[in-house]
N, C-alpha and C positions, 0 to 999 in steps of 0.2 A: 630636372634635367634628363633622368631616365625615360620619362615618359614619353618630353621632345624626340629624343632619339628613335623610340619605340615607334611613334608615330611616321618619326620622317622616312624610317625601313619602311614598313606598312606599306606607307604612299608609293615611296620607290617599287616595292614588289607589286603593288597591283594595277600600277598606270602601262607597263606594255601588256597586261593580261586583258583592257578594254579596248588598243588598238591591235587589227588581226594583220598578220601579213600577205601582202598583194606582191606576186613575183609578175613582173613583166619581162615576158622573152618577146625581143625584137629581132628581128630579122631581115636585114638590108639588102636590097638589090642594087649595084652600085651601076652607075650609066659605064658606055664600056672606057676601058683605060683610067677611070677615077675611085679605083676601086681603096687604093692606101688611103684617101680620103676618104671614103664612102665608111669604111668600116674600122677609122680611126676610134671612134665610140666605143667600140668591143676590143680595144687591144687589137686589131686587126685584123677579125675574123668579121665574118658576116653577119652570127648571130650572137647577141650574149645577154643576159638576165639583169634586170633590174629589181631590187628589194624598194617600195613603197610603204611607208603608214597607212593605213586606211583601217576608216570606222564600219566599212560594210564590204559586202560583196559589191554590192549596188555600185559605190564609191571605187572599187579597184576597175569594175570597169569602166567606169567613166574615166579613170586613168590610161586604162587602155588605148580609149578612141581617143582620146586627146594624145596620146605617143604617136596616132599615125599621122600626125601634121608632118609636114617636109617643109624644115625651115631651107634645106640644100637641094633646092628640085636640078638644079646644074651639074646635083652629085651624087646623087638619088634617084632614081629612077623608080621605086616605090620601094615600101615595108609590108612585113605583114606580123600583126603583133595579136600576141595571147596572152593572155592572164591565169593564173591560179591564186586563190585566198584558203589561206590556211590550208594550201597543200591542194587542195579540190579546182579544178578546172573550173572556171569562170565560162558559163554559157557554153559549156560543151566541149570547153578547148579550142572554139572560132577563132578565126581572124576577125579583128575588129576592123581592119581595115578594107573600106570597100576599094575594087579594083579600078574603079572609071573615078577615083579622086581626081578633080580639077588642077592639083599642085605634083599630080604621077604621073611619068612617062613624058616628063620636059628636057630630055636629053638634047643635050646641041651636038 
């Protein structure tokens, strides 16, 4: 029974040591007047950070560009998002999002 135990600590301590942490800071532009929606996400600021799982740097930033979808292009007016893994800027600290997005700048 000791050894279960042993084992099951073990497992416990060293499974978040193989996944690294990926912060995503997102940063919303809201179209104008929809801004309490725009930046409902962040508590209601403009920008605010995401904690991800991720197995690589590679993988955080693919998290990235996938953040800059705009499921609310009526509320959104565009993002622009960065990443850090394990503290270290992700590709420089870029924005992953590019600015001529097809789903940015559809403010009515």
């Amino acid at each position: 029974m000791k050894s279960l135990v042993s084992c099951l600590l073990l497992l416990c301590l060293c499974i978040p040591a193989v996944a690294g942490e990926c912060v995503l800071k997102t940063t919303r532009a809201a179209c104008p007047g929809k801004e309490k929606d725009a930046y409902s996400k962040c508590g209601g600021q403009a920008s605010c950070d995401e904690k991800v799982a991720v197995d690589s740097e590679k993988e955080c930033a693919e998290k990235a560009a996938k953040s800059c979808d705009n499921s609310r292009p009526n509320i959104i007016k565009s993002k622009a998002v960065s990443a850090a893994f394990d503290g270290k800027p992700v590709g420089g600290g870029k924005n992953f999002c590019a600015v001529d997005r097809p789903d940015y700048n559809k403010c009515e």
